[in-house]
MDAnalysis code that builds the backbone (N, CA, C; Angstrom):
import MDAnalysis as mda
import numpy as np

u = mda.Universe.empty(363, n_residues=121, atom_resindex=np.repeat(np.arange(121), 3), trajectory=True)
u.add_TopologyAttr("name", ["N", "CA", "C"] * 121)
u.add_TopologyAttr("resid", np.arange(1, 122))
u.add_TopologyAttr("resname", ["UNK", "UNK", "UNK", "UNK", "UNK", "UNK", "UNK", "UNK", "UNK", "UNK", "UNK", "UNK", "UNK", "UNK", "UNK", "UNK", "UNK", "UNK", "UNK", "UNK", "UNK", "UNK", "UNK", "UNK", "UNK", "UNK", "UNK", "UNK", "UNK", "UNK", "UNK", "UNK", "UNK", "UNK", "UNK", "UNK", "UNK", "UNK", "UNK", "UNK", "UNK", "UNK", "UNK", "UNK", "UNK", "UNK", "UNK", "UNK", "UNK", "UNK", "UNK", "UNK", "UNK", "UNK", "UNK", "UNK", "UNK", "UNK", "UNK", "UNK", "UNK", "UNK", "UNK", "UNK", "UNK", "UNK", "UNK", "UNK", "UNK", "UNK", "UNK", "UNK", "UNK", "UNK", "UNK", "UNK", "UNK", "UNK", "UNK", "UNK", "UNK", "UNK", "UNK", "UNK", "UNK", "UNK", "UNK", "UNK", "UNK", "UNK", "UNK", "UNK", "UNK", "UNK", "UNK", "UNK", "UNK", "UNK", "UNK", "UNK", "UNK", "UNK", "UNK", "UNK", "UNK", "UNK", "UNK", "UNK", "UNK", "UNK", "UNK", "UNK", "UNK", "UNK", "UNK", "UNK", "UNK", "UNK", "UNK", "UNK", "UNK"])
u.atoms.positions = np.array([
    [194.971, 65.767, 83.026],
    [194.277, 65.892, 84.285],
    [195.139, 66.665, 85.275],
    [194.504, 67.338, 86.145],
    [195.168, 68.053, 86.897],
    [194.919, 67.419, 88.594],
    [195.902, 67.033, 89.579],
    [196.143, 66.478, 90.487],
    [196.979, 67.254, 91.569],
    [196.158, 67.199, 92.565],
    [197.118, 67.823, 93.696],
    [198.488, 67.102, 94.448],
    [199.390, 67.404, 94.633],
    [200.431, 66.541, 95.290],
    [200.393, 65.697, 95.009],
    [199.334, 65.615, 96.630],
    [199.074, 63.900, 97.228],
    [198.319, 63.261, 96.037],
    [197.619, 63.366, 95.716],
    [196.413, 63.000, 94.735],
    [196.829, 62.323, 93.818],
    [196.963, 60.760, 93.873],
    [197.391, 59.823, 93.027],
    [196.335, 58.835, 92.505],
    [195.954, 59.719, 90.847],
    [194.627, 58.945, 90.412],
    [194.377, 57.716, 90.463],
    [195.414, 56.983, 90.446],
    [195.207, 55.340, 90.479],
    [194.379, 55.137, 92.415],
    [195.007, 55.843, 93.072],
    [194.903, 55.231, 94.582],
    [193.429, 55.791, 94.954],
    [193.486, 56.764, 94.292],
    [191.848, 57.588, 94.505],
    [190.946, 56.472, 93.630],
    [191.148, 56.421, 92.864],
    [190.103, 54.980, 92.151],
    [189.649, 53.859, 93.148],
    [190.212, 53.750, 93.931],
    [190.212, 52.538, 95.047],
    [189.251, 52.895, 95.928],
    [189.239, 54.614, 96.606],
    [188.530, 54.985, 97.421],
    [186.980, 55.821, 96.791],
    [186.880, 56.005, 95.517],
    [185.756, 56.775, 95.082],
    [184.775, 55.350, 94.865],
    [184.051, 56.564, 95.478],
    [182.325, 55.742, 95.737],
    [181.394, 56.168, 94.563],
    [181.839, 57.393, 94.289],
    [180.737, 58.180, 93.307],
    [181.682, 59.231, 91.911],
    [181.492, 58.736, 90.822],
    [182.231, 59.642, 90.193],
    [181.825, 59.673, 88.725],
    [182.021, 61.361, 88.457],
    [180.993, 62.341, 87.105],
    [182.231, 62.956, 86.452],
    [182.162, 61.682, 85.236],
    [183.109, 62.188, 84.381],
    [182.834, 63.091, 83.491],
    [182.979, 64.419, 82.688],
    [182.601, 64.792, 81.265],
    [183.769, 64.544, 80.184],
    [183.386, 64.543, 79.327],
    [184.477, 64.642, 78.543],
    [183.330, 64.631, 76.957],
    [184.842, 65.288, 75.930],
    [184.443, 65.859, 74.571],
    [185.170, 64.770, 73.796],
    [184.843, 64.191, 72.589],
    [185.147, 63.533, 71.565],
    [185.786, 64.686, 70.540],
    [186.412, 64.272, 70.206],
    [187.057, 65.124, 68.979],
    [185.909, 65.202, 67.935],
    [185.281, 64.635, 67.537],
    [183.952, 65.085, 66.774],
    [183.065, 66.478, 67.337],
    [183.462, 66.562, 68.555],
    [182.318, 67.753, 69.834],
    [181.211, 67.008, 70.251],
    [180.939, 65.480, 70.463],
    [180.174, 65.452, 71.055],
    [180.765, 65.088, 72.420],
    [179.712, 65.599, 73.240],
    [179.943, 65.481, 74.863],
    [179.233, 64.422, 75.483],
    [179.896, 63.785, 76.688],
    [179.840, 62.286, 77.035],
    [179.664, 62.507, 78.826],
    [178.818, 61.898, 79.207],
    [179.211, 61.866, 80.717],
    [179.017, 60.599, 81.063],
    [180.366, 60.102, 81.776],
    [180.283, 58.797, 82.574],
    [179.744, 59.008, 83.694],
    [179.433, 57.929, 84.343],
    [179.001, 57.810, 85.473],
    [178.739, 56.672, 86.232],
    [179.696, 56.575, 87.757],
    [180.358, 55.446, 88.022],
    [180.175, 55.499, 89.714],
    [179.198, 54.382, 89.745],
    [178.500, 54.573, 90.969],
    [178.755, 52.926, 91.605],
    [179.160, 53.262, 93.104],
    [180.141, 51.950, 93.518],
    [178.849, 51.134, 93.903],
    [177.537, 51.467, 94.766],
    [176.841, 50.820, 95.319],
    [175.228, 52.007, 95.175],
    [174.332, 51.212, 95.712],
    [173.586, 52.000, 95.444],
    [173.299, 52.306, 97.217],
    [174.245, 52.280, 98.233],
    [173.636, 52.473, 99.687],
    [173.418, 53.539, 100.031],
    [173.241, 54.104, 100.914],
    [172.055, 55.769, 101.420],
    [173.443, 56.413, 101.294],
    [174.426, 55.794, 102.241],
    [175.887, 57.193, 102.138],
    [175.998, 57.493, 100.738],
    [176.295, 56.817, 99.707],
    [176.835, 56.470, 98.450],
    [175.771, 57.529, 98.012],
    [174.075, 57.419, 97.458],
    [173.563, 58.171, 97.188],
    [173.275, 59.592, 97.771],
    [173.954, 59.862, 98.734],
    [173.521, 60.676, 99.120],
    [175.088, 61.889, 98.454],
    [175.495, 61.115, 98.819],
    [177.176, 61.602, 98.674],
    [176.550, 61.752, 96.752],
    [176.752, 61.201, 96.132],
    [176.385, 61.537, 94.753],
    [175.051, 62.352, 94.207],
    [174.231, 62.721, 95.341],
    [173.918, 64.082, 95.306],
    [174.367, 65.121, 95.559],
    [175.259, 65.163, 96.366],
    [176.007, 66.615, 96.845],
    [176.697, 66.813, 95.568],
    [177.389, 65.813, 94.846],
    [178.071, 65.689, 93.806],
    [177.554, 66.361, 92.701],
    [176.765, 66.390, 92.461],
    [175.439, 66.711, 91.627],
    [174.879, 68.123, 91.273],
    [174.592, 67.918, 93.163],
    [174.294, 69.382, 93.122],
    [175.163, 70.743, 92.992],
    [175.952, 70.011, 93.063],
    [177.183, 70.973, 93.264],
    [178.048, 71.477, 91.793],
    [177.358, 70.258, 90.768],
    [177.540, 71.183, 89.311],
    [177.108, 72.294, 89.242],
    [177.857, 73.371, 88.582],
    [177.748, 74.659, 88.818],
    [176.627, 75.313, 87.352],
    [176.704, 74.300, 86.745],
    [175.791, 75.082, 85.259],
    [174.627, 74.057, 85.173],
    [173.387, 74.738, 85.272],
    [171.928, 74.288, 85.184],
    [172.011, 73.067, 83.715],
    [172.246, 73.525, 82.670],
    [172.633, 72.498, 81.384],
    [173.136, 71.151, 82.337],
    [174.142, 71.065, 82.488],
    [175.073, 69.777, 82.901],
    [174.190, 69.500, 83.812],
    [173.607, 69.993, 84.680],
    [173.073, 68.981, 86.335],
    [171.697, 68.674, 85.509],
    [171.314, 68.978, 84.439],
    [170.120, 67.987, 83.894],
    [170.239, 67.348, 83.306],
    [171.460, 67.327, 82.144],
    [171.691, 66.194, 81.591],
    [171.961, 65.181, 82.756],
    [173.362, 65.441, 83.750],
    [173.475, 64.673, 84.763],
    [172.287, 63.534, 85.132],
    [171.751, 64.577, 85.748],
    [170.185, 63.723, 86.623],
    [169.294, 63.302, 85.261],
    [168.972, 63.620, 84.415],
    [168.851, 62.734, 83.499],
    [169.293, 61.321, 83.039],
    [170.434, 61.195, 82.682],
    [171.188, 59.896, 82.536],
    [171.153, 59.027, 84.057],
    [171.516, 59.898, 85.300],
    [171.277, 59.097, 86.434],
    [170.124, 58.396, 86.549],
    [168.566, 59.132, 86.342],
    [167.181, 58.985, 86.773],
    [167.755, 58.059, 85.620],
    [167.603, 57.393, 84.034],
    [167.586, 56.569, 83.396],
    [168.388, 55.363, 83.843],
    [169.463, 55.026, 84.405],
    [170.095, 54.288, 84.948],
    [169.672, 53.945, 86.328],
    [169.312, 54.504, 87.054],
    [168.524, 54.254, 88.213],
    [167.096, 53.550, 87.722],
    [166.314, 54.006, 87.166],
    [165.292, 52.716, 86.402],
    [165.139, 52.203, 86.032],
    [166.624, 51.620, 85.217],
    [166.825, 50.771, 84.780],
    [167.345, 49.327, 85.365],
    [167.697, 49.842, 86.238],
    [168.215, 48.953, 87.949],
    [167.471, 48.344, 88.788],
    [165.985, 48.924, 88.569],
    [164.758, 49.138, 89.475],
    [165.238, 49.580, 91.260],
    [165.808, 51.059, 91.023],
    [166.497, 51.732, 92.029],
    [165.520, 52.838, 92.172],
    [163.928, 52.836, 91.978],
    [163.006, 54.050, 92.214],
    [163.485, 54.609, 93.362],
    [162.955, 53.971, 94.573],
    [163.330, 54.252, 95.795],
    [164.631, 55.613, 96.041],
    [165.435, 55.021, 95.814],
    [167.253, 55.410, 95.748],
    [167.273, 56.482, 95.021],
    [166.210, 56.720, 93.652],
    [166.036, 57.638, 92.722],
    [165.877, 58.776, 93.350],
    [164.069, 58.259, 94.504],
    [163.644, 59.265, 94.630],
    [164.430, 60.089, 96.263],
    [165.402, 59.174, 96.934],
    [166.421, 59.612, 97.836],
    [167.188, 60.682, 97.408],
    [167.850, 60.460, 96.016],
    [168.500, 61.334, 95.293],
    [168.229, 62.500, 94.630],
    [167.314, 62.432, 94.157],
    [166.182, 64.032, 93.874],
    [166.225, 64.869, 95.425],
    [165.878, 63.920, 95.882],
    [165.416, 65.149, 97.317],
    [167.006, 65.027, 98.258],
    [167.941, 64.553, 97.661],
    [169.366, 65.464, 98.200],
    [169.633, 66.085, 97.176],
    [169.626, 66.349, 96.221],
    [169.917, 67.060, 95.223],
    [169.163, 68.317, 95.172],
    [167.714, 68.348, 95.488],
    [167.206, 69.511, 95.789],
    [167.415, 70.436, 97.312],
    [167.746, 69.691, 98.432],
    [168.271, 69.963, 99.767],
    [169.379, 70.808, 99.559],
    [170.087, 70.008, 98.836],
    [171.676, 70.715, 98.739],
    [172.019, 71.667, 97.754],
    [170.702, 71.781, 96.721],
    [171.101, 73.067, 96.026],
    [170.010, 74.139, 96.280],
    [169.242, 73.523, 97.369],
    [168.496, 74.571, 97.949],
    [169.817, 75.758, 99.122],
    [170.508, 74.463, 99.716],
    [171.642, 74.856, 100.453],
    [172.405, 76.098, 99.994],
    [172.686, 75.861, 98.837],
    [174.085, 76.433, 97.904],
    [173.273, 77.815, 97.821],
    [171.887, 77.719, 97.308],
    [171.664, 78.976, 96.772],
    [171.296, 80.019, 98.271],
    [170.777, 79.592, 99.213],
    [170.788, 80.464, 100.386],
    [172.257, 80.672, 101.105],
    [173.305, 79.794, 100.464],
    [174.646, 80.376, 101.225],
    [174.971, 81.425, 99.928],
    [174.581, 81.268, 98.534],
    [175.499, 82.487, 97.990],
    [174.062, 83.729, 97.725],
    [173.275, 83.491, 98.208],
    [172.101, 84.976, 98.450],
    [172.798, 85.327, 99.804],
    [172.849, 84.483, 100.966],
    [173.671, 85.496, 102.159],
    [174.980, 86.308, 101.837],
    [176.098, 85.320, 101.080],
    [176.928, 85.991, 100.799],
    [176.621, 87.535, 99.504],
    [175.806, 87.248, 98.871],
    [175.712, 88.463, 97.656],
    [175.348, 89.774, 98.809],
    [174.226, 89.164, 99.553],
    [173.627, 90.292, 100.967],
    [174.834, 90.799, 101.515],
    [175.542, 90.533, 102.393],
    [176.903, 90.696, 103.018],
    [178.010, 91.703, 102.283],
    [177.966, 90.592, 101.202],
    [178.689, 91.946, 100.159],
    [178.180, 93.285, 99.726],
    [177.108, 93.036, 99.772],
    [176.364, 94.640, 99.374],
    [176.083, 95.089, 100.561],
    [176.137, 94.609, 102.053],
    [176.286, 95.628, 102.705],
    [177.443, 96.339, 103.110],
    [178.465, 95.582, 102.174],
    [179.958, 95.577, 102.689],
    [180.074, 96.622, 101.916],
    [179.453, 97.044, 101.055],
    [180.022, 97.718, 100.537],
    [179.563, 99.434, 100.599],
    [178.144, 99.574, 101.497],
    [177.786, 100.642, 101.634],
    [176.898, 101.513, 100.525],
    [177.502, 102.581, 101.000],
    [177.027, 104.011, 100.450],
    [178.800, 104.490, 99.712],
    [179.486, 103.710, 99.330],
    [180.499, 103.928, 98.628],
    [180.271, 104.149, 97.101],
    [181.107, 105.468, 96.804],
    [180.678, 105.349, 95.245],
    [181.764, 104.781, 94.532],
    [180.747, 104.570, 93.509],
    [181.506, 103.984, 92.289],
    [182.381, 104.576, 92.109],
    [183.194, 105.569, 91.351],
    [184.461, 105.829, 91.304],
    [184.699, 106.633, 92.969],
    [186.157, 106.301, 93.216],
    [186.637, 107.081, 94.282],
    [187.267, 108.443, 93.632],
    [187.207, 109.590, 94.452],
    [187.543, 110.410, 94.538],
    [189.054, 110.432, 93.899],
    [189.747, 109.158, 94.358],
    [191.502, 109.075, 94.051],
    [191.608, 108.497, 93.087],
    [190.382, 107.665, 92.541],
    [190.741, 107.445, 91.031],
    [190.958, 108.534, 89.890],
    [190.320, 109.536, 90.660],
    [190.310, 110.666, 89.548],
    [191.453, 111.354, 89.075],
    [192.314, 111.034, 90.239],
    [193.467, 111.774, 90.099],
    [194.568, 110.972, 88.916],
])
C-alpha cells in the first residue's frame, strides 16, 4: 500500500466512514469490499462522491451493484435511492468540469499547428 507521510493506516481506520476496497486473488479473480460505518445522509452521501469518482465505467457498476444488493438487503431502499441520485449529481459534476476543461484546452491551443516550424529544424 502506498501512504502519504502523515497517513497512518491503522489511525485512518478509526476515522473512515466509507471505504472501496479492490483487490485480485492470485487465481485473477477480483473482489471488492465494502465497508460502510452507518447508513446516515453525510455517510451516504460521502460514499457517493466515492463512487462516483471511480474513474472506469466497469468498476462503478460492479461497485453500485454490490452496494444496491447490500443496501436491500438491509431494507436501506430509501438510502439506496439517496445514493443513486448523488452518484448521478456528482458524475454529472465530473463530466461538465472535464468537457469545460477539454473546451479551454482547445481554445488554448488555437490555430497552432501541429508541427512547429522549429521542430523541423
Amino acid at each position: 500500500m502506498i501512504f502519504d507521510e502523515e497517513d497512518d493506516p491503522k489511525e485512518g481506520l478509526a476515522r473512515d466512514i466509507a471505504t472501496i476496497t479492490y483487490r485480485v486473488a492470485k487465481d485473477g479473480e477480483f473482489y471488492v469490499d465494502i465497508d460502510l460505518e452507518d447508513y446516515a445522509n453525510d455517510t451516504v452521501q460521502k460514499l457517493g462522491y466515492l463512487i462516483a469518482s471511480i474513474p472506469t465505467m466497469p468498476f462503478q457498476i460492479q461497485t453500485m451493484d454490490i452496494v444496491k444488493r447490500a443496501f436491500i438487503e438491509d431494507g436501506k431502499k430509501e438510502e439506496l435511492e439517496r445514493l443513486i441520485a448523488t452518484v448521478i449529481v456528482k458524475s454529472e459534476k465530473f463530466l461538465d468540469r472535464l468537457e469545460k476543461q477539454c473546451e479551454e484546452e482547445e481554445e488554448g491551443k488555437g490555430n497552432e499547428p501541429c508541427i512547429k516550424p522549429s521542430d523541423m529544424l
